[in-house]
N, C-alpha and C positions, 0 to 999 in steps of 0.2 A: 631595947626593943623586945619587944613579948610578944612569943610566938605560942600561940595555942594549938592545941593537939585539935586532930581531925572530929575528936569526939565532943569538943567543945565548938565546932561552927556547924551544929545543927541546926543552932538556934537563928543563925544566920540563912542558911538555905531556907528555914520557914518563912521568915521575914522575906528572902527576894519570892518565892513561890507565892505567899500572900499578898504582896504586891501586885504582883503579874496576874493573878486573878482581880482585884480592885481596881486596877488600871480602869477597863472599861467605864465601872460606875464613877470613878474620878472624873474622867473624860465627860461622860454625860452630863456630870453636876457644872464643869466648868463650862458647859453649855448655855445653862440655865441660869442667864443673868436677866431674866425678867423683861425682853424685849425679844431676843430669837425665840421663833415659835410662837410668838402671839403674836409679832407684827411682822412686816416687810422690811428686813434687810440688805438684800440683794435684788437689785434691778431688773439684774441680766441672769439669764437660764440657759441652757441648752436640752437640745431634745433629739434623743437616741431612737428612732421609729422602727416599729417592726421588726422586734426583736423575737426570735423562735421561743419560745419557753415549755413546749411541750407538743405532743400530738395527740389526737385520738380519734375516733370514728365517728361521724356527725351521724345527723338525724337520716339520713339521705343513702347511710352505709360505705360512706367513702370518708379516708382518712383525713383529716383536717389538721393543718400547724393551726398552732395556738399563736399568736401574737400579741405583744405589748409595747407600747411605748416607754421610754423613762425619762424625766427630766430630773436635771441636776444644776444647781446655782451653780453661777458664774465668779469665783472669787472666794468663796469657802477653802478654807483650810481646813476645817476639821474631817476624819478619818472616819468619824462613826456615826452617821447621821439616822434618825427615826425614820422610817418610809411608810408611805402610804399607798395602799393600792386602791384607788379608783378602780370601778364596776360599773359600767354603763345601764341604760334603761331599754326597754322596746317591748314588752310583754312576752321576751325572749322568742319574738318572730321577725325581729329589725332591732335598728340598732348599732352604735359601734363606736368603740374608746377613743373617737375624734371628733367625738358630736358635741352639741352645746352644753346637756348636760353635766357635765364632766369636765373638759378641757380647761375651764374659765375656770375652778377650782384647783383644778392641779397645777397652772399657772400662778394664780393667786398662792397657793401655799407652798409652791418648790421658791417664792421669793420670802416667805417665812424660815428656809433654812433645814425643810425637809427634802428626801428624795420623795418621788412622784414616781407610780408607775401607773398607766389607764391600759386596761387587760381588753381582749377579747376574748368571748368566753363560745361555744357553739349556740347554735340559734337554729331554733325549728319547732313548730307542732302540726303535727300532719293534722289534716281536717278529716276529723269526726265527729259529730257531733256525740254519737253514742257510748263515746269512750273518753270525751275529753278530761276526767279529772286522771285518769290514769296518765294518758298523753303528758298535761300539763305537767305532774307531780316528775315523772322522768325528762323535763324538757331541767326541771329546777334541779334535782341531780348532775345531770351534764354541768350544768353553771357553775355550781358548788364541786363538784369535782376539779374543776378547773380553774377555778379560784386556788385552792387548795396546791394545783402541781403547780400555780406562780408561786404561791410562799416558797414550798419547796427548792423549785429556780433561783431563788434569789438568796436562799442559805447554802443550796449547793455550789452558788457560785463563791461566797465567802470561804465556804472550804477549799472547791479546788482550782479559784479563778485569783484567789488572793483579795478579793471584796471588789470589783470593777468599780459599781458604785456607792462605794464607800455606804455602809447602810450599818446598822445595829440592829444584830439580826434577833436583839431582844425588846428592841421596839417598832415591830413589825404593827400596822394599824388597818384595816379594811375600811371605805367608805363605799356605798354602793346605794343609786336612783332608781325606785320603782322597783324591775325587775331584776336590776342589783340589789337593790337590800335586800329581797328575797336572796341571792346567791347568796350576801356580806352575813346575814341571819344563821343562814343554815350550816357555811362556814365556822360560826364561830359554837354556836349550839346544839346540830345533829352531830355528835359524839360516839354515840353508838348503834352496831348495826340495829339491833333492835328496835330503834328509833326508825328505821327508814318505813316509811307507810307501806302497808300489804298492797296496795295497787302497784306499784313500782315493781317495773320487771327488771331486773336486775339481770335476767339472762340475755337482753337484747345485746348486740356488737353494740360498745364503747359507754356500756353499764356498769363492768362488772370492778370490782378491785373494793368494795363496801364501801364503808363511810372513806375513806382517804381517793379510791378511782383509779385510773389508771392511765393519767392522762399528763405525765412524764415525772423525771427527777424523783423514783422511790429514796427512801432511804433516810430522807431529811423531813426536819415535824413541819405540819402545816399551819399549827396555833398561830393566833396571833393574838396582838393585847390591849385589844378594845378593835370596836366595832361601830361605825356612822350610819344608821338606816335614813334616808329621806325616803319616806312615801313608799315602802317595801310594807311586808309582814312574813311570817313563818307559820308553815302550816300546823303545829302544835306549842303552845310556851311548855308542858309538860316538859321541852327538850331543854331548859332551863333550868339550872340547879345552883347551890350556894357555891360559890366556891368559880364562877364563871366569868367571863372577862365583861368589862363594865359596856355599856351599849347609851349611845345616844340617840336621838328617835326625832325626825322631824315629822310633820303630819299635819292635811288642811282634813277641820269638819267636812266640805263637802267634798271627799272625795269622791268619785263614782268609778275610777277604776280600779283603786286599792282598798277593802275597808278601813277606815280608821279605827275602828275594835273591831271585837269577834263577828264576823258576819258571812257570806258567803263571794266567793270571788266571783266574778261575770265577764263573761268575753262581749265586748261594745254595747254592755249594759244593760244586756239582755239574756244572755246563754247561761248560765249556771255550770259552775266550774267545779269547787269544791271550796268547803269552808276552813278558811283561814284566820290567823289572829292577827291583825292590825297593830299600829302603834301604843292605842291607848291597852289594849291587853295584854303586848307584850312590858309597858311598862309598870302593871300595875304586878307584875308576875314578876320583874324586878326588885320591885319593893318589898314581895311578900317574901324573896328568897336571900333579899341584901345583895340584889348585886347592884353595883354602883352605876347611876344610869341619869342622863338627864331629859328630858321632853320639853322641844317646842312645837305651842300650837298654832296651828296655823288655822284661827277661827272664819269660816265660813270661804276657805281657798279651797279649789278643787286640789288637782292631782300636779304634782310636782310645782309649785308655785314660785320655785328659785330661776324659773327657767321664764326666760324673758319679761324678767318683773325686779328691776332695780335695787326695789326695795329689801322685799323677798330674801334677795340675792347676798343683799349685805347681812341682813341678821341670818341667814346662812354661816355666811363665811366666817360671822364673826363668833356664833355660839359652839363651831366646830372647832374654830381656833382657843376659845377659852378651854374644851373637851380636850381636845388633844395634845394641848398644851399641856392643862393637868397630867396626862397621864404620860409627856416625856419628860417632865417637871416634875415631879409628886410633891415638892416642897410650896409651890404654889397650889393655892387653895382651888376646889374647883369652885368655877364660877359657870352655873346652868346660864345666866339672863346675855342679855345684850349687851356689850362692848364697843366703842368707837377705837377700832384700829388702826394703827399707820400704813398707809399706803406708797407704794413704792417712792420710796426715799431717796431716788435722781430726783425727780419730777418734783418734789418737796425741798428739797436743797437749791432751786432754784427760783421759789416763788412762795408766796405766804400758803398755812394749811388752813382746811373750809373742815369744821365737825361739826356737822349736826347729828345729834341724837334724842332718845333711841329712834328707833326707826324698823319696823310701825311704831307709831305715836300714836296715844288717845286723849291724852290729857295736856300733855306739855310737851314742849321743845327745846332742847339745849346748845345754843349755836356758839361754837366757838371759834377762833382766827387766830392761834399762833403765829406769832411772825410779820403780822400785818401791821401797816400804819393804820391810821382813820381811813376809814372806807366807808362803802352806802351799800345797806342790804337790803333786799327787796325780794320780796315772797311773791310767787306769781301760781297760778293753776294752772292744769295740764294745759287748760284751752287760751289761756296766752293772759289770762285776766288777772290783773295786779290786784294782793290780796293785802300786801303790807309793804310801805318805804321808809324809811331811816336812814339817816345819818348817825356815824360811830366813831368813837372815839381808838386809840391804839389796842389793838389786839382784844378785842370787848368779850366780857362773855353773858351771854342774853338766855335769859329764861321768858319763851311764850308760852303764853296759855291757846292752845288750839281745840280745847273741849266742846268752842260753839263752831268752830269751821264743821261746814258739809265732808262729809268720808271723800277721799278722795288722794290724789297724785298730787304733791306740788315741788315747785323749784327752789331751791333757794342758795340766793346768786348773792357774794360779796363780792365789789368791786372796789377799786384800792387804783393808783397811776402804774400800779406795778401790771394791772392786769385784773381778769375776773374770775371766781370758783364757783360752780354750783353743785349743790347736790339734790338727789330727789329723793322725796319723803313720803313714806304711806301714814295717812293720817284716816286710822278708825273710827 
């Protein structure tokens, strides 16, 4: 047996020390087998409400908890999971992390295998009309600062809570609707004071503490490593530089309460706010500084369009998932366009799967049926009107031409002795 002197297992304590640093990114890569995070694996969730994560002094002069939700899969084993934090909508006068906006997303993607957290943020703009861009511009600070003490929350909890919910707190993601994106925006690109607009009072109660706030958990960073805006903007891209975390951008032409580019904001379409940069300028200000970013357009949809609109909803879900997948994944490629996802895979373990895509459609349709015997599909319109019938053989996969169908909603229903699937399609 050979016994080395203490001067010869250096080499050895660098080896266990470089390990234990790698550990993490080992753990993530074994993550990344190319179905967690882009599809449904887990059924079952749970959901931890009302969780304190910070205080500060609302619009009103009284002290406010901050509260958030989190959900977490039911059946994961792994220790270090990517989190997202949902940001709700309401023109930061209403609103709140349990509304439609938001929930059916952080449901849909904690069974992807992420944690979920949906924030509350403070809400208020006193009514003036003669001061409103001032009013508004400090109503989006509050948001943004409290955005900010949840990251903080959930790294301080990794330090001295022992990680509760098991999160990586190097894959920390923001998505935020409407008057979230503005927060999830400002979050990830108002970096320094200097940045904050000259209207912005900063000496009002529950202002002050600069770009970071004071609106609990100092001491831990508040970065995170990408950013989801649907239907938001930021008051300047000037606050955008190389070197910034990558941003994805939903956005319809007609919007009329958010601009889609550079234009001016309006309270109920009327009032004049102050001018802000929309989707399409914060992603052209991406491109011109390299930061990695992808944009869907949502042609001639008002404002927030994932919200009670089926279709909407799924190339939502599924162009966020290809995003964010990327970036807890870096070995899979990003993919900006539309994806046909798995969906909860109880409910698919028991009966044939229905995919049609993309969706919206303009030109074609791609209908497939894993798992099914011959069945009979049948394309119907929102108002009950049969547009197409067939009979099919096992598991078929059918490409239609839908360029001469009228724009519209429709059904499309495979039925099999096992039972029947539909799904609904926007067709441009």
């Amino acid at each position: 047996m050979r016994i080395f002197p203490a001067e010869n297992q250096k080499p050895m304590r660098t080896t266990l020390i470089l390990l234990a640093i790698l550990a993490p990114a080992i753990q993530a890569v074994a993550q990344c087998d190319g179905t967690r995070y882009f599809n449904q694996v887990f059924p079952e969730f749970t959901e931890v409400e009302n969780l304190v994560y910070g205080e500060n002094v609302n619009v009103d002069g009284d002290n406010e908890e901050l509260l958030l939700d989190v959900y977490t899969p039911i059946g994961d084993t792994e220790a270090e999971r990517p989190l997202i934090i949902m940001v709700h909508g309401g023109s930061f006068i209403g609103g709140s992390k349990d509304q439609e906006d938001v929930v059916p997303l952080a449901e849909d993607f904690v069974k992807m295998g992420y944690v979920v957290a949906s924030m509350n943020y403070r809400l208020g703009i006193p009514i003036d009309p003669f001061n409103l861009e001032q009013l508004a511009q400090n109503a989006v600070v509050r948001g943004y600062h409290d955005a900010k003490a949840a990251v903080r929350w959930f790294r301080k909890d990794v330090a001295e809570n022992g990680n509760t919910y098991g999160i990586d707190q190097d894959r920390i993601y923001m998505a935020g609707v409407s008057a979230g994106g503005f927060v999830a925006l400002h979050n990830a690109y108002l970096d320094e004071e200097s940045e904050i607009p000259a209207e912005v009072d900063l000496d009002l109660p529950g202002m002050g503490g600069g770009v970071e706030g004071e609106s609990g958990n100092p001491g831990y960073s508040s970065e995170v490593a990408g950013i989801v805006n649907i239907a938001g903007a930021i008051k300047d891209t000037t606050y955008m530089e190389a070197g910034d975390v990558p941003v994805l951008n939903f956005h319809g032409t007609g919007d009329t309460v958010v601009p889609f580019d550079s234009d001016m904001l309006q309270f109920f379409g009327a009032v004049n706010v102050t001018e802000v940069d929309g989707s399409a300028a914060i992603t052209a200000k991406a491109d011109e500084v390299g930061i990695l970013n992808c944009f869907e357009i949502y042609e001639m949809q008002g404002h927030v369009p994932h919200v009670g609109n089926e279709a909407y909803y799924d190339t939502t879900r599924s162009i966020m998932a290809n995003f964010i997948g990327h970036l807890a994944c870096p070995q899979y490629d990003l993919d900006c366009s539309y994806r046909e996802i798995e969906l909860d895979v109880a409910e698919q373990s028991s009966l044939f799967n229905l995919r049609v895509f993309p969706n919206p459609a303009t030109t074609e349709v791609i209908v497939e049926t894993p798992g099914a015997e011959k069945g009979e599909l049948r394309v119907t319109s929102i108002d009950g009107r049969t547009v197409m019938q067939m009979q099919t053989q096992q598991s078929p996969v059918l490409r239609i031409a839908v360029n001469q169908w009228p724009a519209g909603t429709y059904i499309f229903s495979f039925q099999t002795d096992r039972g029947v699937r539909s799904r609904r399609v926007l067709i441009q």
